[in-house]
The first five atom37 places (N, CA, C, CB, O) and aatype in JSON, in Angstrom:
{
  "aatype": [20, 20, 20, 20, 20, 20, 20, 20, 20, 20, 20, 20, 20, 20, 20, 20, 20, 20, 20, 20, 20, 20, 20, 20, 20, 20, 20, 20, 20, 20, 20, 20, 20, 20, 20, 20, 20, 20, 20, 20, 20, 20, 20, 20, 20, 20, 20, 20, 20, 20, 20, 20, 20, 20, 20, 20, 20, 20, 20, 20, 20, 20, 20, 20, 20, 20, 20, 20, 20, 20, 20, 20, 20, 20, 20, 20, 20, 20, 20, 20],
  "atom_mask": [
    [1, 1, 1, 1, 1],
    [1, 1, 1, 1, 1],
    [1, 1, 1, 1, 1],
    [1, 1, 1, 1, 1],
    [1, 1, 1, 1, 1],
    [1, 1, 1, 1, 1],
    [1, 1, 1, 1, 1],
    [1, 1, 1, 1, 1],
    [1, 1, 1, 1, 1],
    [1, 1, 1, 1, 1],
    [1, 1, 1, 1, 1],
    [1, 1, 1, 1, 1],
    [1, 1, 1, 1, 1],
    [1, 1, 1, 1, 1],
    [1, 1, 1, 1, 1],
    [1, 1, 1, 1, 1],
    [1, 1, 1, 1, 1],
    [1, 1, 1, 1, 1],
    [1, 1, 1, 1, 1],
    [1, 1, 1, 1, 1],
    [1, 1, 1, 1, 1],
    [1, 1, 1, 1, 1],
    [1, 1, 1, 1, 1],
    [1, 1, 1, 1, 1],
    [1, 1, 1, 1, 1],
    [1, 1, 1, 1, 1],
    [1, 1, 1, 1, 1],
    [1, 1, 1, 1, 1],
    [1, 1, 1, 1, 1],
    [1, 1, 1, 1, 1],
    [1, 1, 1, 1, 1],
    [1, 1, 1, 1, 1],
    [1, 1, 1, 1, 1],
    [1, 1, 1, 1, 1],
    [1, 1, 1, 1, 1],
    [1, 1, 1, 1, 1],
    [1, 1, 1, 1, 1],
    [1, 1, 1, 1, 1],
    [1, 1, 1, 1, 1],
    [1, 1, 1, 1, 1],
    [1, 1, 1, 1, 1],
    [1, 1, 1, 1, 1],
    [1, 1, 1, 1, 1],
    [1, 1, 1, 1, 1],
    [1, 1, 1, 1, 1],
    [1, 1, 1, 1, 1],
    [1, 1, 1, 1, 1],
    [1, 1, 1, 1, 1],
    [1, 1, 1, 1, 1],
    [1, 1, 1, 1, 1],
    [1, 1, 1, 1, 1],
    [1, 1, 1, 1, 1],
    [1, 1, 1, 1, 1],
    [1, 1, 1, 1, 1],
    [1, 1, 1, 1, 1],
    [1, 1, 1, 1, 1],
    [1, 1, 1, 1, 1],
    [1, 1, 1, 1, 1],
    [1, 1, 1, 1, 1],
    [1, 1, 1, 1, 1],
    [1, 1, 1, 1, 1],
    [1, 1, 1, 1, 1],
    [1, 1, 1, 1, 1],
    [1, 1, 1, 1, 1],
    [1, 1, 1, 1, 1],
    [1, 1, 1, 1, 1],
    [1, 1, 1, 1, 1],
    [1, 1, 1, 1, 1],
    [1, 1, 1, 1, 1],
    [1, 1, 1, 1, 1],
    [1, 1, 1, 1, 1],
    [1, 1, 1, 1, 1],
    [1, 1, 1, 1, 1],
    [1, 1, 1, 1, 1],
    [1, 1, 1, 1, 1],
    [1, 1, 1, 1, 1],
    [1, 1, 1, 1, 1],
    [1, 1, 1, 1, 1],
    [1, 1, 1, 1, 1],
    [1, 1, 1, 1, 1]
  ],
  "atom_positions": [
    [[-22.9, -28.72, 41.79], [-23.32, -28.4, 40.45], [-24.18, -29.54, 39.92], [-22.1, -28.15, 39.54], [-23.75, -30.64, 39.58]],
    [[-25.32, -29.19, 39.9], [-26.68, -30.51, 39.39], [-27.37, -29.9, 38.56], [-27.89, -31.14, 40.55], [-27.22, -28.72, 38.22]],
    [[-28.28, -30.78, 38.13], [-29.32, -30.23, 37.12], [-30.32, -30.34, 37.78], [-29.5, -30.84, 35.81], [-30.32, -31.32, 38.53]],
    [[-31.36, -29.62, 37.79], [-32.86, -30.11, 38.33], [-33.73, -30.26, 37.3], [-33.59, -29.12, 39.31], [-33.78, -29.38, 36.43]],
    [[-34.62, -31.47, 37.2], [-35.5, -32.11, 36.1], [-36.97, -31.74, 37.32], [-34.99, -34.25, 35.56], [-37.17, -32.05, 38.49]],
    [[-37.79, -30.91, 36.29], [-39.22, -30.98, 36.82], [-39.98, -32.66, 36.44], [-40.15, -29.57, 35.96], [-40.17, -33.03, 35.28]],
    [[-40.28, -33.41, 37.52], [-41.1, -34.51, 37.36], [-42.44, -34.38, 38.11], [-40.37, -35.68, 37.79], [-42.35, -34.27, 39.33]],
    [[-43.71, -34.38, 37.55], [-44.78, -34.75, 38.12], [-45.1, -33.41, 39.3], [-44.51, -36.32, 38.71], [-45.7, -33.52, 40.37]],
    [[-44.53, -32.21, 38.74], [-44.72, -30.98, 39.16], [-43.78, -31.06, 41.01], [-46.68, -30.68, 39.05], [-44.02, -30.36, 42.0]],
    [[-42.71, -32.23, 40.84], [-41.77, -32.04, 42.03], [-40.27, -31.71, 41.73], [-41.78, -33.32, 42.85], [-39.53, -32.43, 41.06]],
    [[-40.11, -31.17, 41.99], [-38.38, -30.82, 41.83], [-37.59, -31.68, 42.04], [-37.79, -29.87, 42.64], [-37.25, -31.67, 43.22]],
    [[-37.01, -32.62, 41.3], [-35.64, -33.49, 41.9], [-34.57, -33.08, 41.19], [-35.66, -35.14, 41.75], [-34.39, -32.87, 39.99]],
    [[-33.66, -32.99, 42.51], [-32.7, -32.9, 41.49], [-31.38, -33.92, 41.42], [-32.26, -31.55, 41.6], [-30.76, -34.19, 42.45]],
    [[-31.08, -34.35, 40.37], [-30.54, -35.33, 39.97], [-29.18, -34.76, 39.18], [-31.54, -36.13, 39.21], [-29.22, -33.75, 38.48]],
    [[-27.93, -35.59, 39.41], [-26.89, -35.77, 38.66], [-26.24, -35.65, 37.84], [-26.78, -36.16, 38.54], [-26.45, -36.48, 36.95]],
    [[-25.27, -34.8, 37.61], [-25.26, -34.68, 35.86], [-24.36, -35.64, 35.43], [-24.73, -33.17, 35.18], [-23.41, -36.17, 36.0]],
    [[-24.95, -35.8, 34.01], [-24.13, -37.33, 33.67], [-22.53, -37.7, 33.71], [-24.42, -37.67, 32.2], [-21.55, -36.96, 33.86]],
    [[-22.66, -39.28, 33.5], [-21.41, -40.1, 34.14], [-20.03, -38.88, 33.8], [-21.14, -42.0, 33.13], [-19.18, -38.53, 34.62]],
    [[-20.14, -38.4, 32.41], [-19.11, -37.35, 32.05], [-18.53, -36.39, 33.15], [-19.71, -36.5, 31.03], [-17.31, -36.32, 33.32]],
    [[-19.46, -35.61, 33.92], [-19.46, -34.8, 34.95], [-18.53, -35.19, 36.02], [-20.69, -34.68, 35.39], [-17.78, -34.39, 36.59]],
    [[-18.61, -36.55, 36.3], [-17.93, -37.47, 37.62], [-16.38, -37.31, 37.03], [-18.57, -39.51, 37.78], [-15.5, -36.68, 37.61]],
    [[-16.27, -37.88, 35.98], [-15.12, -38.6, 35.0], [-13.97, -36.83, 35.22], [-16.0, -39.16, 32.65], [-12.79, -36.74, 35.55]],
    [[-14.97, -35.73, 34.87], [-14.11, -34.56, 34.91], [-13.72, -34.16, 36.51], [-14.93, -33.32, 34.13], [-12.63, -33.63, 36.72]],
    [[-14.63, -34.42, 37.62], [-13.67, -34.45, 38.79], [-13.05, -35.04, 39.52], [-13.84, -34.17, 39.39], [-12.4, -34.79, 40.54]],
    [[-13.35, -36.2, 38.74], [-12.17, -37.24, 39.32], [-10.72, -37.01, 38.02], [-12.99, -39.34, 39.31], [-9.57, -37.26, 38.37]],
    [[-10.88, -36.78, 37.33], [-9.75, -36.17, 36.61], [-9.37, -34.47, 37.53], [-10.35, -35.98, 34.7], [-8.23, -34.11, 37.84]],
    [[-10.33, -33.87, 37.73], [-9.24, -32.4, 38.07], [-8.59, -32.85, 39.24], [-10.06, -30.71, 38.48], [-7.41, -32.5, 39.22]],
    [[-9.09, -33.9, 40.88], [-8.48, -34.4, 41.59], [-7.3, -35.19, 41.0], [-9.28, -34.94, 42.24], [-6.15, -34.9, 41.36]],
    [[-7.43, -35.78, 40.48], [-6.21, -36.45, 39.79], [-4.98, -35.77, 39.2], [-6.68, -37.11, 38.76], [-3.94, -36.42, 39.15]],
    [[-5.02, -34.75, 38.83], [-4.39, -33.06, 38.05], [-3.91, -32.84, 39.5], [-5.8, -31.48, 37.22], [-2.82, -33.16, 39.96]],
    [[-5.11, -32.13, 40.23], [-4.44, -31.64, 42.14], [-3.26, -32.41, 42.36], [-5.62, -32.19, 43.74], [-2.13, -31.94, 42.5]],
    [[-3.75, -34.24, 42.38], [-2.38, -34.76, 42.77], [-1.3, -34.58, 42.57], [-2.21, -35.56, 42.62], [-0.42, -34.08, 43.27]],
    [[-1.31, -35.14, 41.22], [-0.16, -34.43, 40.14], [0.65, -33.27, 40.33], [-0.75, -34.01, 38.99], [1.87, -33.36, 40.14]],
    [[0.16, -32.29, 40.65], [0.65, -30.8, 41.1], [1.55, -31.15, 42.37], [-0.75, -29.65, 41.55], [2.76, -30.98, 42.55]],
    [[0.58, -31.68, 43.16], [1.04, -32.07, 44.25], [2.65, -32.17, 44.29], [0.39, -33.25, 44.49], [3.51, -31.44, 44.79]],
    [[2.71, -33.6, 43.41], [3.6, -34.65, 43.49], [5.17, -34.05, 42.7], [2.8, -36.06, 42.7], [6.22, -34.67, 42.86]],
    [[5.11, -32.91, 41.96], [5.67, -32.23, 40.96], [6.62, -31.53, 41.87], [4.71, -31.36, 40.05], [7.81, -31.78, 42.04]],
    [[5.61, -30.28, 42.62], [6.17, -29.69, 43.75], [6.98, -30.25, 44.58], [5.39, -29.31, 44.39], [7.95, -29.7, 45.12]],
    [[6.55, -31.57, 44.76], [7.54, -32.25, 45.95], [8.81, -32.78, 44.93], [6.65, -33.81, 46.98], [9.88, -33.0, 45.5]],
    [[8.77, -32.92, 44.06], [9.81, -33.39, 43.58], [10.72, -32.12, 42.95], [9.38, -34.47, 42.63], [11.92, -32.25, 42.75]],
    [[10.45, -31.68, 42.85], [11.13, -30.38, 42.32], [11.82, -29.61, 43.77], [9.82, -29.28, 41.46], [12.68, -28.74, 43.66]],
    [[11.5, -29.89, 44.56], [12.16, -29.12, 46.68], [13.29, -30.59, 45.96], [10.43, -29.54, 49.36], [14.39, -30.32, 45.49]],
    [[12.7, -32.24, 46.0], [13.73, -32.87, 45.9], [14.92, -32.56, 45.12], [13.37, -33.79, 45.64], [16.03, -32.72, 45.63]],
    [[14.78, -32.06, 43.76], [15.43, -31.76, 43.0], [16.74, -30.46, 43.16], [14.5, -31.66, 42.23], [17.86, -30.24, 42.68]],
    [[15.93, -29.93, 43.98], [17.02, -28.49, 44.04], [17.67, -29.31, 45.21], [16.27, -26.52, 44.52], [18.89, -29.14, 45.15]],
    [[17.43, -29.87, 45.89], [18.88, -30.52, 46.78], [19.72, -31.55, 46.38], [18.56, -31.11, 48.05], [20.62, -32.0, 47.09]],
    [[19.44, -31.96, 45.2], [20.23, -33.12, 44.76], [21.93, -32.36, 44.29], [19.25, -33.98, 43.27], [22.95, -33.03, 44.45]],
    [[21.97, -31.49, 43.95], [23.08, -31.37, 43.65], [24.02, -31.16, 44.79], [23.07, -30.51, 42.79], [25.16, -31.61, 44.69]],
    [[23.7, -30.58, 45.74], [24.05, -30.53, 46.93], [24.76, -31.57, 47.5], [23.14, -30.31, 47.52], [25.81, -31.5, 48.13]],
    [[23.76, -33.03, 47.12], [24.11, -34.12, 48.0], [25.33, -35.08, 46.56], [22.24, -35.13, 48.71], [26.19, -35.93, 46.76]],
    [[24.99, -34.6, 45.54], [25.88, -35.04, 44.23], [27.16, -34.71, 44.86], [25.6, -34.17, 42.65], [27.82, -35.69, 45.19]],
    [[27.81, -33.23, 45.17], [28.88, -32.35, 45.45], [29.45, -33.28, 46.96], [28.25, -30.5, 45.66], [30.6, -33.65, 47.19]],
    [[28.47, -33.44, 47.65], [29.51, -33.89, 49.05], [29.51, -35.57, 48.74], [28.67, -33.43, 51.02], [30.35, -36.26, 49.31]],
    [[28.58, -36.16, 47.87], [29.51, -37.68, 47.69], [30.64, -37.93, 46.61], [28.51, -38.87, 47.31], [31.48, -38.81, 46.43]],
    [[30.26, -36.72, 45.97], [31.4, -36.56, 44.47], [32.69, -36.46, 45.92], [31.13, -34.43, 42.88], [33.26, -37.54, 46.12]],
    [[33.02, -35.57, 46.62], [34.14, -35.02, 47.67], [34.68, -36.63, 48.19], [33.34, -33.82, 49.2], [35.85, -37.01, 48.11]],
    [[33.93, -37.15, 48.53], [33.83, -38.16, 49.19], [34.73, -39.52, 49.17], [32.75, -38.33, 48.96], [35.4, -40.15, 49.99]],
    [[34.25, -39.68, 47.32], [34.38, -40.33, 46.8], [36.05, -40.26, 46.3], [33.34, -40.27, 46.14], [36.84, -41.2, 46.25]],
    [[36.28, -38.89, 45.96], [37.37, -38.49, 45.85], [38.32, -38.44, 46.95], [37.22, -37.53, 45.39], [39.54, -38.54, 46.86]],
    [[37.7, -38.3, 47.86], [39.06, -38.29, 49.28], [39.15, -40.36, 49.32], [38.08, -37.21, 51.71], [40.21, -40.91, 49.65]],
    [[38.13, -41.04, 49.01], [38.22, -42.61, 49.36], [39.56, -42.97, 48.15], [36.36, -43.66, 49.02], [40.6, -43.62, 48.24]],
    [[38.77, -42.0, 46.73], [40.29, -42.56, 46.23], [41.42, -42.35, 46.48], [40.56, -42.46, 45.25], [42.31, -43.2, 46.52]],
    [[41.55, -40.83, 46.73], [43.48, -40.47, 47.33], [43.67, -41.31, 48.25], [43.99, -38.86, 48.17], [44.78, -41.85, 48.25]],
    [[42.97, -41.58, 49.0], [43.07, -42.53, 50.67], [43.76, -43.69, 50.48], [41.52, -43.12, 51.41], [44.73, -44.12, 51.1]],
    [[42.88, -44.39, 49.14], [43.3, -45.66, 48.43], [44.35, -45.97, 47.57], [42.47, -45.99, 47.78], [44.75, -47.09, 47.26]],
    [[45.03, -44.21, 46.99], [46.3, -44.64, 46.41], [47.17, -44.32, 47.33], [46.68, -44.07, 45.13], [48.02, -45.18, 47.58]],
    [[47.21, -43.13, 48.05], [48.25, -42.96, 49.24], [48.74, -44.91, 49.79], [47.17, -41.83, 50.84], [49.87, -45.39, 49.65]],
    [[47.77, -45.49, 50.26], [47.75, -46.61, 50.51], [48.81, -47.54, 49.69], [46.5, -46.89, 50.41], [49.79, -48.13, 50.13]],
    [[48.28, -47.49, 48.26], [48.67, -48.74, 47.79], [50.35, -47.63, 47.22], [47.27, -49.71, 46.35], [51.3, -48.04, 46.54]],
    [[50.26, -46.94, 47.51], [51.54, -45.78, 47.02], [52.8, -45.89, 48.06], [50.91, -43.93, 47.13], [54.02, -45.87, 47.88]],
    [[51.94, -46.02, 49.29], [52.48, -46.78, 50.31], [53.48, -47.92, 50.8], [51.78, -47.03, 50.53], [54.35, -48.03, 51.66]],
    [[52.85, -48.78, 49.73], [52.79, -50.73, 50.0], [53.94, -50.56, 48.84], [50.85, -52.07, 49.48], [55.03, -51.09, 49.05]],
    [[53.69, -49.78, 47.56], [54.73, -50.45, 46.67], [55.76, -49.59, 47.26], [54.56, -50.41, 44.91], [56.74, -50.34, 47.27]],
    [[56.06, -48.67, 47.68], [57.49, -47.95, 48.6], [58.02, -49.12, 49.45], [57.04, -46.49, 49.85], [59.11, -49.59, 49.11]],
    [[57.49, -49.57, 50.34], [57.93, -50.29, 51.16], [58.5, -51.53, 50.51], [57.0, -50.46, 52.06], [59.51, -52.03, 51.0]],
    [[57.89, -52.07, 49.39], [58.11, -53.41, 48.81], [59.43, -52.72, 48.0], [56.67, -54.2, 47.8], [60.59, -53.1, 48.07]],
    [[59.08, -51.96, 47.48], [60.23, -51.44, 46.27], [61.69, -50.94, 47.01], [59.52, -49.9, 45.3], [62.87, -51.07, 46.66]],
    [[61.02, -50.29, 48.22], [62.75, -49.84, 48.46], [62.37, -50.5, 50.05], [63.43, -47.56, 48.31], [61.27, -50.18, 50.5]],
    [[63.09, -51.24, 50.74], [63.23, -51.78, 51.94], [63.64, -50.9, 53.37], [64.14, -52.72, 51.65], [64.21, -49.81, 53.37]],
    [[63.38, -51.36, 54.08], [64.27, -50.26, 55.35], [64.27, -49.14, 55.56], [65.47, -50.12, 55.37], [64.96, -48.68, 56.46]]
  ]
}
């Protein structure tokens, strides 16, 4: 997309001004953007997924950890 300026009865055609550049390096910049949205949004729908099995996780480390210490005071508390 250019302009053509008649000079000296030759056709050149020349550039349209700095504005012109500024708008496609902005709609590339937008593309990215889109880009980057999409990918984060695939990230997004799996996060809960991975929330649910460290939430589980986290929860079996604690029973693990009181069974344990549930453990230690039995033994200390009642002997034999």
């Amino acid at each position: 997309m250019s302009r053509v300026r008649v000079v000296s009865n030759v056709d050149m055609v020349t550039p349209l001004e700095h504005e012109h550049l500024d708008i496609n390096e902005q709609i590339v910049r937008i593309e990215k953007m889109i880009v980057e949205i999409q990918s984060t949004r695939l990230t997004i729908k799996f996060e809960p997924r991975k929330m649910f099995i460290q939430a589980t996780l986290a929860a079996a480390a604690l029973l693990g950890a009181g069974v344990a210490a549930g453990s230690a005071i039995a033994r200390f508390l009642l002997p034999g």
